[in-house]
C-alpha positions as CSV (number, residue, x, y, z in Angstrom):
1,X,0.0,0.0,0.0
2,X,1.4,3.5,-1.0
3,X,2.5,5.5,2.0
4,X,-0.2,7.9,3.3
5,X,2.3,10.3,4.6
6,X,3.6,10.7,1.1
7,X,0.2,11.3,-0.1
8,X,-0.5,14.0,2.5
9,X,2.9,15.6,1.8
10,X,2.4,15.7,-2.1
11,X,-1.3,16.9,-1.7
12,X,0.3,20.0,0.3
13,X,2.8,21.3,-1.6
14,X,0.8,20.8,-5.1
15,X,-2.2,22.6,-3.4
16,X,-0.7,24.9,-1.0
17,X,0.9,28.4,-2.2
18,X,4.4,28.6,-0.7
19,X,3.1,31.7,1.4
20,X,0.4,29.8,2.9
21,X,2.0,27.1,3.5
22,X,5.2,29.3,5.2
23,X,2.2,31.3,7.2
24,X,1.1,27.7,8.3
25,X,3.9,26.2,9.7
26,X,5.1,30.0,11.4
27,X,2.2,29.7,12.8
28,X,1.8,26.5,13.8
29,X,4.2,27.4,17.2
30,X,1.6,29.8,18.5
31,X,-1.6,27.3,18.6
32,X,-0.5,27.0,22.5
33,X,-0.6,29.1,25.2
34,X,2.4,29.3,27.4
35,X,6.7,29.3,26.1
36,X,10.0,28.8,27.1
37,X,11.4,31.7,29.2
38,X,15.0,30.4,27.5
39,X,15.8,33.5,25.0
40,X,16.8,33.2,22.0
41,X,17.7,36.4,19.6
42,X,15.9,39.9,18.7
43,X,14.0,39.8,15.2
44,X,11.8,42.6,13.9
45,X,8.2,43.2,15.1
46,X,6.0,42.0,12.6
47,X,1.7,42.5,12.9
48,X,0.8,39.7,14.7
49,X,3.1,39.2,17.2
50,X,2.5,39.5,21.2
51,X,3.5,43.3,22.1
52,X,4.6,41.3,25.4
53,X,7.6,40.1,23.7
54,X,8.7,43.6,22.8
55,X,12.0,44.5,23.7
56,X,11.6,48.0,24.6
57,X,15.5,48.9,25.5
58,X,16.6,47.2,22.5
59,X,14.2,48.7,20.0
60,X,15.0,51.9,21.6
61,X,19.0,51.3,20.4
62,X,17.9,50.3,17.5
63,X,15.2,52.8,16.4
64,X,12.4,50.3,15.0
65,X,10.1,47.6,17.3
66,X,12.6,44.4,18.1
67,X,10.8,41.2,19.6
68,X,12.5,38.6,21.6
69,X,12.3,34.9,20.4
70,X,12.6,32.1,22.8
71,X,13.8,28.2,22.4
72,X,11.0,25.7,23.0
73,X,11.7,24.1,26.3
74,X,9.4,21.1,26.4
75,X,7.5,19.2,23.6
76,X,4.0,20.2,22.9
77,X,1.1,17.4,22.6
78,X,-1.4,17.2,19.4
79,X,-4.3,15.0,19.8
80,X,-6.1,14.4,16.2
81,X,-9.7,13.0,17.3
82,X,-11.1,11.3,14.6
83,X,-14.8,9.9,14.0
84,X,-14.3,6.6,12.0
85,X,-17.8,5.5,12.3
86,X,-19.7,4.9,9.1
87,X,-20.9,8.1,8.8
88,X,-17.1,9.4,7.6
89,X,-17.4,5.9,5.1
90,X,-19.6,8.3,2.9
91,X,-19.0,10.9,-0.2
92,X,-18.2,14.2,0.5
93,X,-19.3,17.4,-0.8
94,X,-16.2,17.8,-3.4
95,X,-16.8,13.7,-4.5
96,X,-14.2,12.3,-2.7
97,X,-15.2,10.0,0.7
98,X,-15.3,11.9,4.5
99,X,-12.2,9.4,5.2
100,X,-9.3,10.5,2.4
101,X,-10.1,13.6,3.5
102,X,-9.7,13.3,7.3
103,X,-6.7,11.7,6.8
104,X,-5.3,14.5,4.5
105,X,-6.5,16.8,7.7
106,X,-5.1,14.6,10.2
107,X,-1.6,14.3,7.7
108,X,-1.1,17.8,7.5
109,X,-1.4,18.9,10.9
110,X,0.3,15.9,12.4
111,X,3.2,16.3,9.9
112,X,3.3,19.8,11.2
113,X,3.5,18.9,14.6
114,X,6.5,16.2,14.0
115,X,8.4,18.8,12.1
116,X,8.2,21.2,15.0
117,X,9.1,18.4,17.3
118,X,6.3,18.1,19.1
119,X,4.3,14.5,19.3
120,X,0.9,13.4,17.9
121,X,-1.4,10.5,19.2
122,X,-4.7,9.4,18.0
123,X,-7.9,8.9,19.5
124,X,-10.5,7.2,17.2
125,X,-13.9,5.7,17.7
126,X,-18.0,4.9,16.4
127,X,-20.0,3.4,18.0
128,X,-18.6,0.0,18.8
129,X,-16.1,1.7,21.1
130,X,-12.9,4.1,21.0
131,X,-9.4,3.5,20.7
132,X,-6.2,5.7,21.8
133,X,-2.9,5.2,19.9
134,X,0.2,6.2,21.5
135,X,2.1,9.5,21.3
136,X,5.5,9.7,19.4
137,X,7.1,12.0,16.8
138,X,8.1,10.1,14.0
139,X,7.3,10.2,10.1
140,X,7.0,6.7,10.5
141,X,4.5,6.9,13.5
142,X,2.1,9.4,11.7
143,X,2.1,7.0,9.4
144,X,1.0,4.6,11.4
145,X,-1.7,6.9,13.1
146,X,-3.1,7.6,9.2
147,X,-3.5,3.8,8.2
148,X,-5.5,3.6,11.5
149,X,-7.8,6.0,10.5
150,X,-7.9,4.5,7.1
151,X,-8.7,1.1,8.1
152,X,-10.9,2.1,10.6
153,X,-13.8,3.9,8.1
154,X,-15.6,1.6,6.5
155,X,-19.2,1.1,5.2
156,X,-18.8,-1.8,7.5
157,X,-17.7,0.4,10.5
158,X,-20.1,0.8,13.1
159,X,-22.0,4.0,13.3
160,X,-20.8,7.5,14.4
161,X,-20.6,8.4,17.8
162,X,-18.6,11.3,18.4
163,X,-20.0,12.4,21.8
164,X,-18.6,8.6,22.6
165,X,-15.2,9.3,21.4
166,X,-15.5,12.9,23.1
167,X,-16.0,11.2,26.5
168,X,-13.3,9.0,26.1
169,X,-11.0,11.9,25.7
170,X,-12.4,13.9,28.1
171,X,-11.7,10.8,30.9
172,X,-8.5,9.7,29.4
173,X,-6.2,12.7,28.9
174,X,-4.9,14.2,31.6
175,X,-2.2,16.2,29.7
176,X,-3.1,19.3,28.3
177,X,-3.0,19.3,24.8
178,X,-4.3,20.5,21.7
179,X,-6.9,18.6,20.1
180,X,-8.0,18.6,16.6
181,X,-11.6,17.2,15.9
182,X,-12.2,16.3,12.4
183,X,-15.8,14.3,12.2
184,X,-18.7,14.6,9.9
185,X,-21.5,17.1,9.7
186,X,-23.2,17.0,13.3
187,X,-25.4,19.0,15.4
188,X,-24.4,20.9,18.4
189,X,-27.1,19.5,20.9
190,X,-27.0,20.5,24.8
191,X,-25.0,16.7,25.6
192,X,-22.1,17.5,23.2
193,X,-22.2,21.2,24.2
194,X,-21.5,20.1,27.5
195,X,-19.3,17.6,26.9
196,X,-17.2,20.7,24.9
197,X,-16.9,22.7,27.3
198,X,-15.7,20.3,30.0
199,X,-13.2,19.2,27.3
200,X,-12.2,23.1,26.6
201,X,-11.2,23.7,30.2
202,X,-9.0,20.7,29.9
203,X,-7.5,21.5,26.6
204,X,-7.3,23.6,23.5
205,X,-9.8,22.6,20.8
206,X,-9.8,23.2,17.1
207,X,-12.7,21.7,15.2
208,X,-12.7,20.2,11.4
209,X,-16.0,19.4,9.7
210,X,-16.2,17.2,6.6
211,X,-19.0,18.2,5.1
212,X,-22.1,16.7,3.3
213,X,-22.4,15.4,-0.3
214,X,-25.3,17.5,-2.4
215,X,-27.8,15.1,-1.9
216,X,-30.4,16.4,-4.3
217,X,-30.1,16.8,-8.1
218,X,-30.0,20.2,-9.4
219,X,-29.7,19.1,-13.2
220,X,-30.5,16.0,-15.4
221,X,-31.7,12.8,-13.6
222,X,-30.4,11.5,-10.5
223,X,-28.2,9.1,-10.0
224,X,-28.4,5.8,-7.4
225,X,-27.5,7.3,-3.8
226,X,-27.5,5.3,-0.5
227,X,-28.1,6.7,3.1
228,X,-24.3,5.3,5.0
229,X,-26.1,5.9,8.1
230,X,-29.5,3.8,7.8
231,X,-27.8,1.9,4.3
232,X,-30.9,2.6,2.8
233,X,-31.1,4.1,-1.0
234,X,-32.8,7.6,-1.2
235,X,-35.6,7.6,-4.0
236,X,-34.9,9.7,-7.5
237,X,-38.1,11.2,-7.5
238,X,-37.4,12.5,-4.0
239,X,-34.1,13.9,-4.9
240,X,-35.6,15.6,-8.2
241,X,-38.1,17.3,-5.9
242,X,-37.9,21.9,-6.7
243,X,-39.7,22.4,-3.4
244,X,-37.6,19.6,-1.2
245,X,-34.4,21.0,-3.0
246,X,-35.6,24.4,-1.1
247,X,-36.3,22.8,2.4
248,X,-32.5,20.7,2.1
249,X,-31.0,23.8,1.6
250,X,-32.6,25.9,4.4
251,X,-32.5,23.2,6.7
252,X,-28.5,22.2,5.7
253,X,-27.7,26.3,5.6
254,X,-29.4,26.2,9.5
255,X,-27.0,23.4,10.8
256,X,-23.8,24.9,9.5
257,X,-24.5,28.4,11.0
258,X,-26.0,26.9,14.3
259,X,-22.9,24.6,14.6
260,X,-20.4,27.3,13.6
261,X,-22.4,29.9,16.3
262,X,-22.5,26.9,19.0
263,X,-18.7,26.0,18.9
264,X,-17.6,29.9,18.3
265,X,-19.9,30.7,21.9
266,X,-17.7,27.7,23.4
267,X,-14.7,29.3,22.3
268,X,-13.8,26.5,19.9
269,X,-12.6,27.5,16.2
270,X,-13.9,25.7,13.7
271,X,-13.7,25.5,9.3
272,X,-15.8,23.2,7.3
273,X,-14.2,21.5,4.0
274,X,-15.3,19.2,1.4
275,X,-11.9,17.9,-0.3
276,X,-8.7,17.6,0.2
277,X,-7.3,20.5,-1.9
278,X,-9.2,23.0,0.8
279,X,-7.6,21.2,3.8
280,X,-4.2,23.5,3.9
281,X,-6.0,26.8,3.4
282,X,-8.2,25.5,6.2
283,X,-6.1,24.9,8.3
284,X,-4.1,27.5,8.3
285,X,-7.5,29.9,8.8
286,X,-8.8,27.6,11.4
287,X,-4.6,28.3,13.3
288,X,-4.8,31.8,12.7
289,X,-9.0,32.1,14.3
290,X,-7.4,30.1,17.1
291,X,-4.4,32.2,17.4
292,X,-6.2,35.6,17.7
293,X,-9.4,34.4,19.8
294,X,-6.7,33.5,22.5
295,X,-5.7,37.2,22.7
């Protein structure tokens, strides 16, 4: 089997802009909260940066704003929390499944992570139960971690069960840590809202959703589509339908905005993709919206 890793690596620099992808993994360093009081050097200010680290005697001297950088003293902790229930077995709004692209999402970051020297796990789960895979640093460990998530999706899988899997974390990691969700298109309801924000005090949340296939036609005849989550087929005739096409799109416009206004009141930041070529450029926005709601 090819390596995922690779695929994840060639995906980002075809698709990413060299800028981006720079802006990325700057920025990568100041997801957390807290650094090393070891310093480093003086750089030039540049927008964006904490005026805390402003080194007022030297930019004096020097006659324009210096900042002081400091050496990472300890390892920082990514947790990707993945639904691999069969919900993420099923085609996603660009054509490709839920699962290529959560493991492009889960890839990126994670490859991200590693390069800066920090360690990923995985905690992955449906129904049927949820698993954690161990922490390490390693291209050949995030490799691992991907093939996981790979085998783990299937039409065969169990169902979704993300406030399951969100439990799980919530009991088993002690460590503070960042956590990146990436799960299917869910709604916020007052059991996982709760469950949020006992996880947010713990940790530091960033939230990926894979979103929806169109599921109605909106030219010619409609094709054979099945339901992953009751693996039942959904009727042409129903999918043809001018004043259902109406009601699917209020109703799937009302979930994304409640969802994105639910997790934004929790203090999570969130994106919403629907193929792999958007996964960088998410990312990237979904750093920077965590990055500046922390100040």
């Amino acid at each position: 089997m090819p390596s995922l890793l690779l695929r994840v690596r060639t995906t980002m620099s075809l698709r990413a802009h060299r800028r981006s992808l720079d802006l990325l993994e700057g920025g990568y360093a100041s997801i957390h909260h807290g650094r090393s009081h070891d310093f480093d050097d003086l750089r030039a200010y540049v927008a964006g940066d904490d005026v805390k680290d402003i080194d007022w005697k030297a930019t004096a001297r020097h006659g324009e704003p210096l900042v002081k950088r400091y050496i990472a003293s300890r390892r920082q902790h990514l947790v990707l929390v993945v639904d691999t229930g069969r919900n993420m077995a099923a085609t996603a709004a660009g054509g490709e499944t839920k699962r290529d692209i959560a493991v492009m999402a889960a890839g990126a970051l994670g490859y991200i992570a590693a390069s800066h020297g920090d360690t990923v796990s995985l905690v992955a789960g449906d129904e049927s139960g949820t698993r954690a895979f161990p922490s390490g640093g390693t291209e050949a460990h995030l490799e691992m971690l991907l093939r996981q998530i790979d085998r783990r999706v299937s039409l065969d899988s169990a169902r979704s069960d993300l406030v399951g899997v969100l439990d799980w974390v919530a009991r088993g990691i002690r460590r503070r840590s960042m956590l990146l969700i990436v799960t299917d298109d869910v709604p916020l309801d007052d059991r996982l809202s709760r469950l949020l924000r006992r996880l947010r005090a713990q940790h530091e949340i960033v939230w990926l959703t894979v979103g929806d296939a169109d599921l109605m036609t909106r030219g010619g005849r409609a094709s054979e589509v099945f339901d992953v989550h009751e693996m039942a087929g959904l009727p042409a005739y129903l999918r043809e339908n001018r004043e259902l096409r109406v009601e699917f799109d209020r109703a799937d416009e009302t979930l994304h905005d409640e969802t994105e206004r639910g997790l934004r009141a929790l203090g999570i930041s969130s994106e919403r993709v629907g193929s792999r070529a958007e996964v960088v450029a998410a990312l990237f926005t979904l750093i920077e919206k965590h990055r500046r709601a922390r100040r």
